[in-house]
C-alpha positions in Angstrom: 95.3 109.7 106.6 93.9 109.4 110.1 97.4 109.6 112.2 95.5 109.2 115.2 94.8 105.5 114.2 98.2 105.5 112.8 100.0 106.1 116.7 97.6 103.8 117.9 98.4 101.0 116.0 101.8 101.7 116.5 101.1 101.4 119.7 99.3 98.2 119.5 102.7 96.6 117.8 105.3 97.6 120.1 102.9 96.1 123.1 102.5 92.8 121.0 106.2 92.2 120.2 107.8 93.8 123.6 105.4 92.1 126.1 106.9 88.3 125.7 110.4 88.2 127.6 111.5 85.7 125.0 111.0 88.3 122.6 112.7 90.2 124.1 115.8 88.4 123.9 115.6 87.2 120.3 115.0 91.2 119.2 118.1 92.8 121.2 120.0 90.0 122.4 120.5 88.1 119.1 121.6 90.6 117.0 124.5 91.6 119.1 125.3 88.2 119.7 125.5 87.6 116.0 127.3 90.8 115.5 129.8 89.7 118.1 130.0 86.4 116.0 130.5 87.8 112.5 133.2 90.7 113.6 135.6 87.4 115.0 134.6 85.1 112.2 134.7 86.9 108.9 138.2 87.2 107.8 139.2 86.7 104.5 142.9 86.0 105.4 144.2 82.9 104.8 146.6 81.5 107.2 147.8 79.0 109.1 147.2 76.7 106.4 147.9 72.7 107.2 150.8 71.8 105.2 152.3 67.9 104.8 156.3 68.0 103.5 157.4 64.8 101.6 161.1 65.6 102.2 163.1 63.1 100.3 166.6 65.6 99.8 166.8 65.7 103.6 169.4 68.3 103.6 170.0 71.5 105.6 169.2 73.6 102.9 165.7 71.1 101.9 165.2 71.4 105.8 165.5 75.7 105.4 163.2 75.8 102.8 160.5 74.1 105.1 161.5 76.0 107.9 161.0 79.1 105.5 157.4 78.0 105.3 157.0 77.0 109.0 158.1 80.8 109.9 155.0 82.4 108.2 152.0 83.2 108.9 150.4 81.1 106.0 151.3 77.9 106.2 151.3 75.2 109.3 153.6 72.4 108.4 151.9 69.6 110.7 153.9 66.7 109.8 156.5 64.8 107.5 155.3 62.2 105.0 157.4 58.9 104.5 155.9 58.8 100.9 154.2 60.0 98.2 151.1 58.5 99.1 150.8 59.3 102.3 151.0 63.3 101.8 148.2 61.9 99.2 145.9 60.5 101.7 146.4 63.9 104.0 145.1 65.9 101.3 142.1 63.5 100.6 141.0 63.0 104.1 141.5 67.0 104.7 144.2 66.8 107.2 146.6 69.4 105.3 145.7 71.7 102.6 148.6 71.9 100.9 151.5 69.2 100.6 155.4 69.9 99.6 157.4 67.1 97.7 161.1 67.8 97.6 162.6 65.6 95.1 166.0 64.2 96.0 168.5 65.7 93.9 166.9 69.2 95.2 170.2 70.5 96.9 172.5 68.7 94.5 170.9 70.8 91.6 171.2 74.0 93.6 175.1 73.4 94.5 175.7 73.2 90.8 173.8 76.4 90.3 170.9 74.2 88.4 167.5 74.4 88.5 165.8 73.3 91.8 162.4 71.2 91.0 160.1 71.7 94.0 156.6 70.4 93.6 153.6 72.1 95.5 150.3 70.6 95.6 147.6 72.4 96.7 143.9 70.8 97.7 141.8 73.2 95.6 138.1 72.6 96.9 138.0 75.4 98.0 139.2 78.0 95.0 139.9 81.1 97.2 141.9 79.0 99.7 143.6 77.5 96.9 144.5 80.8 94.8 146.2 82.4 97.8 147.9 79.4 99.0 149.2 79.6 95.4 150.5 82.6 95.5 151.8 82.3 99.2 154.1 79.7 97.9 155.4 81.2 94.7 156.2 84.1 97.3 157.6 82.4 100.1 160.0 79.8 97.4 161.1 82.9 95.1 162.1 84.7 98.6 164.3 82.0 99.6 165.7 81.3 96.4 166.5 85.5 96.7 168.4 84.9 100.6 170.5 82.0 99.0 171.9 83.5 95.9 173.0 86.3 98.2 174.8 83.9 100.6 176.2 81.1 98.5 179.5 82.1 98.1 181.5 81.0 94.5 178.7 82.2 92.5 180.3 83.0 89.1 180.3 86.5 87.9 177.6 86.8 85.5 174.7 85.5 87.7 175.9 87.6 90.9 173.4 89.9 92.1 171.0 88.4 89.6 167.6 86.9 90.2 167.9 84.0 87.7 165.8 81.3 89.8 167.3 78.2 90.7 164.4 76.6 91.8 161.7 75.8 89.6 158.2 75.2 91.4 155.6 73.1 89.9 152.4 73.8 91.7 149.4 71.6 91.3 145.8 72.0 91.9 143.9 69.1 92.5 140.7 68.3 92.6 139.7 71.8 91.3 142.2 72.9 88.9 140.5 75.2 87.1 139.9 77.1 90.5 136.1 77.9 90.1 133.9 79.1 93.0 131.1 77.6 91.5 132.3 74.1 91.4 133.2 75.3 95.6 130.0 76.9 96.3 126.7 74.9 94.6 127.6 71.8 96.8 126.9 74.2 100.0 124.1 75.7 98.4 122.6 72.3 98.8 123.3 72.0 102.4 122.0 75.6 103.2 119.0 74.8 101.3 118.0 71.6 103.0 118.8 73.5 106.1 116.7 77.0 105.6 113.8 74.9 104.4 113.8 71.9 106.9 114.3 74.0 109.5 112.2 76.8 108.7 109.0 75.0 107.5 109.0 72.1 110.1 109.3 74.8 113.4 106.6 77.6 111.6 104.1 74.6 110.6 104.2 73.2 114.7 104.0 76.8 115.7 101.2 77.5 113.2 99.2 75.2 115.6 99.4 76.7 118.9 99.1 80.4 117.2 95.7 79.8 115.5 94.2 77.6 118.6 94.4 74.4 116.9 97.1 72.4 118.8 94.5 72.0 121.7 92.0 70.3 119.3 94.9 68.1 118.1 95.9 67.1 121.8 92.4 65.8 122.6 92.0 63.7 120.2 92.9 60.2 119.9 96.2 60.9 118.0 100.0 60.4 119.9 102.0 62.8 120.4 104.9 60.6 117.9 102.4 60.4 115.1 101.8 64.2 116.1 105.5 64.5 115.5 106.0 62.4 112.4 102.9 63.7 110.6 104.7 67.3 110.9 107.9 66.4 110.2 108.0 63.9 107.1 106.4 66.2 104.8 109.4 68.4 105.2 112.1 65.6 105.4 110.2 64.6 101.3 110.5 68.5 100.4 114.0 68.4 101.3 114.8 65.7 99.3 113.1 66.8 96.5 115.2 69.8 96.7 118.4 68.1 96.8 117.1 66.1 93.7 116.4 69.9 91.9 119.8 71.4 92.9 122.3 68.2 92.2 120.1 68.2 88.7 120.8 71.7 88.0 124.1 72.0 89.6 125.6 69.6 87.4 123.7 69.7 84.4 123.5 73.4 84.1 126.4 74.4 85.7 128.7 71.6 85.0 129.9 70.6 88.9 131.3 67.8 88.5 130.2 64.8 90.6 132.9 61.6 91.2 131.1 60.5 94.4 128.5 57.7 94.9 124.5 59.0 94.4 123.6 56.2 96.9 125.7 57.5 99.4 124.8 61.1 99.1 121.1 60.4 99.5 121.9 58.5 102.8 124.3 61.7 103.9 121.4 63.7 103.4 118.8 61.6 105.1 121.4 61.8 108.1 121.1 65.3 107.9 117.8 66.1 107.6 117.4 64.1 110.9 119.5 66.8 112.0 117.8 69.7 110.7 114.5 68.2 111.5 115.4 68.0 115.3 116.6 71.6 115.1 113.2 72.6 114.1 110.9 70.5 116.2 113.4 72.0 119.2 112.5 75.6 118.1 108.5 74.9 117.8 108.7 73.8 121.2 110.2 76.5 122.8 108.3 79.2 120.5 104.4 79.9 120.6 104.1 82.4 117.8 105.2 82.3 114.1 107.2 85.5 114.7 108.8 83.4 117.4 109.7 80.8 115.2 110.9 82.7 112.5 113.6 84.8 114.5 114.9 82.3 116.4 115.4 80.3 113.3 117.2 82.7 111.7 119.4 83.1 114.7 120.1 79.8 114.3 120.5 79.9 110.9 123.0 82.6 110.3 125.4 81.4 112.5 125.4 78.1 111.6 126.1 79.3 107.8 129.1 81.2 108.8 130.4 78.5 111.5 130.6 76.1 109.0 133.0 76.4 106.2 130.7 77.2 103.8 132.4 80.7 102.5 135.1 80.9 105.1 137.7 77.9 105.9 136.9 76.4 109.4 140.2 76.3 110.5 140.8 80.3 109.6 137.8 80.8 113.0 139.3 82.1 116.0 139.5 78.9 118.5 136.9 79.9 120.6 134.1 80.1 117.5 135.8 77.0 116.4 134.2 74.6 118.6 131.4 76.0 118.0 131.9 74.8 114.4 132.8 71.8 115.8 129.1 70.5 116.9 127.5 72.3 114.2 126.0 69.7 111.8 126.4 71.6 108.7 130.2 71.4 108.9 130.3 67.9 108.9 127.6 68.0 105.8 129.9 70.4 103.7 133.0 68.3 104.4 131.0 65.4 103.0 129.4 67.1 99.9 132.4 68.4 98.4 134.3 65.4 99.3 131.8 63.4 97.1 131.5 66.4 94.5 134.8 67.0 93.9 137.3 64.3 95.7 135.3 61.4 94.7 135.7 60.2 98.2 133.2 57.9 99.5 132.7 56.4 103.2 136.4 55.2 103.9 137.5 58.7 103.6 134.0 60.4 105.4 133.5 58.0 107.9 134.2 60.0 110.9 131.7 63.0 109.2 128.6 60.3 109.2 129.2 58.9 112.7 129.1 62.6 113.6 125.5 63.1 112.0 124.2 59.7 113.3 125.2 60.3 117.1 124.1 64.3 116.8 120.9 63.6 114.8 119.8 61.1 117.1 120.9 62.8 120.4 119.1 66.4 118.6 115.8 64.4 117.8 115.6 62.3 121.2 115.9 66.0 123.0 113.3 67.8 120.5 110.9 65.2 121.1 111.4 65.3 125.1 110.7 69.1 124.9 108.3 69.0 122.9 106.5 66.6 125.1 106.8 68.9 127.9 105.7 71.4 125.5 102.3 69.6 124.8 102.0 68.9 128.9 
């Protein structure tokens, strides 16, 4: 072992990565950028949980119960429901989480020391969310139930300083009931998949180009630079689909996820995206001129974007600041809409507002990718 050879090819590396400023900035500037993000993001704490209250007792004791969720930490009561089916159409559309239905002979029952029925719906998409808010509200009801046996006065001897409960929860989990990660999980697989491999390949094969010399050949000849562009990008937008195809196959076949949404409209939701992803990565080849370029600042794209955007921890849990980040990150929006179809059944009166986001980003991402790649080219 020749260890003079050794430090000089040592040498040679530390030269060939340090000497490009952008490099420079993708090797110590991203890591502590993504550091910063993942320290604020990652919190497994669920709180502040959107709750709708169907309050049809409308008493001062139904009203302290709510105000008994308001007061913690886990639950945000945004709003009152005038019926049943409204709270319903907050928990489709994803406006609330969770939804409270107080019958109205709740307080009646209680007065005459009966049991209190109390219905608690929880979305359950999401099976972690849905486990703790489960167990936030058995808490939170159980400790109320505790403050008003201790204050109602004419209690009757037998059941003073007891715990017998007076109210009776009935919590629900819909869409998910048997709480499984996997039925939470496979549908973002599939967006993370289409995003790693859209974005990956179509930046690396561009780059590929200019590394090895070639791009210069391609210029001069007859070919424009949008066939340029569409010859290196369609290839990837057919693998992705072709993955999609693989993982919806598998996901529900071998792992029984079910699927209530509409296979037409999840194919156009993933052609919107793809447009997305594909701008993303025809935005990095044009400002990267080496594969090892290409590859880091996809991968500072890429984490990010994974943890911005709901895929393991609930958007709404991200400090505010990160939030808006989450906010124009496409992947969000494709999450919402995959486990709305997988597991809601909801189709494009519900997701609307998710696929006007993809068409206006997609287009806006593409139409800048293609300017800087033209600059790029010039």
């Amino acid at each position: 072992m020749n260890w003079k050879r050794i430090k000089s090819l040592l040498k040679k590396e530390f030269i060939q990565a340090l000497r490009d400023k952008r490099m420079r900035v993708l090797i110590f500037g991203a890591p502590l950028i993504q550091l910063l993000v993942f320290g604020y993001a990652v919190n497994t704490d669920i709180r502040n949980l959107n709750t709708v209250v169907y309050d049809r007792s409308n008493t001062s004791i139904s009203r302290e119960l709510i105000d008994t969720f308001r007061a913690s930490d886990y639950f945000n009561v945004v709003g009152s429901a005038s019926s049943h089916q409204e709270a319903e159409n907050m928990l489709n559309t994803g406006k609330a989480q969770v939804a409270i239905f107080i019958p109205d002979n709740f307080t009646r029952n209680l007065r005459r020391l009966k049991k209190g029925d109390l219905q608690i719906v929880v979305e359950g998409t999401d099976s972690i969310v849905a486990q703790r808010a489960t167990s936030y509200s058995s808490m939170i009801t159980y400790a109320f139930l505790d403050k008003k046996m201790r204050n109602i006065k004419n209690i009757p001897t037998a059941a003073k300083g007891t715990k017998v409960p007076w109210i009776d929860p009935e919590i629900r989990i819909w869409f998910n009931p048997d709480l499984k990660s996997r039925n939470f999980f496979i549908p973002g697989i599939i967006a993370l998949l289409l995003t790693l491999v859209s974005v990956l390949l179509t930046s690396f094969s561009i780059v590929k180009e200019w590394e090895i010399g070639t791009m210069e050949q391609l210029i001069v000849t007859p070919i424009r630079p949008i066939e340029l562009i569409a010859g290196k990008t369609i290839p990837f937008f057919i693998i992705g689909m072709i993955d999609l195809v693989l993982i919806f196959t598998v996901g529900t076949l071998w792992f029984n996820v079910p699927f209530r949404g509409d296979l037409l409209f999840l194919a156009i939701s993933a052609i919107l995206y793809l447009i997305n992803t594909l701008g993303i990565g025809l935005f990095i080849s044009a400002i990267s001129r080496t594969q090892q370029q290409a590859m880091m600042t996809t991968f500072f794209y890429f984490m990010p974007s994974v943890l911005l955007s709901g895929f393991v921890f609930p958007v709404y849990n991200i400090p505010v600041l990160l939030r808006w980040i989450a906010y124009i990150n496409p992947m969000t929006y494709f999450l919402v809409i995959l486990r709305g179809m997988f597991l809601k059944g909801v189709g494009i009166e519900v997701l609307w507002p998710q696929i006007l986001f993809l068409i206006s980003m997609g287009a806006l991402l593409f139409f800048f990718s293609v300017k800087m790649f033209h600059r790029s080219l010039d």
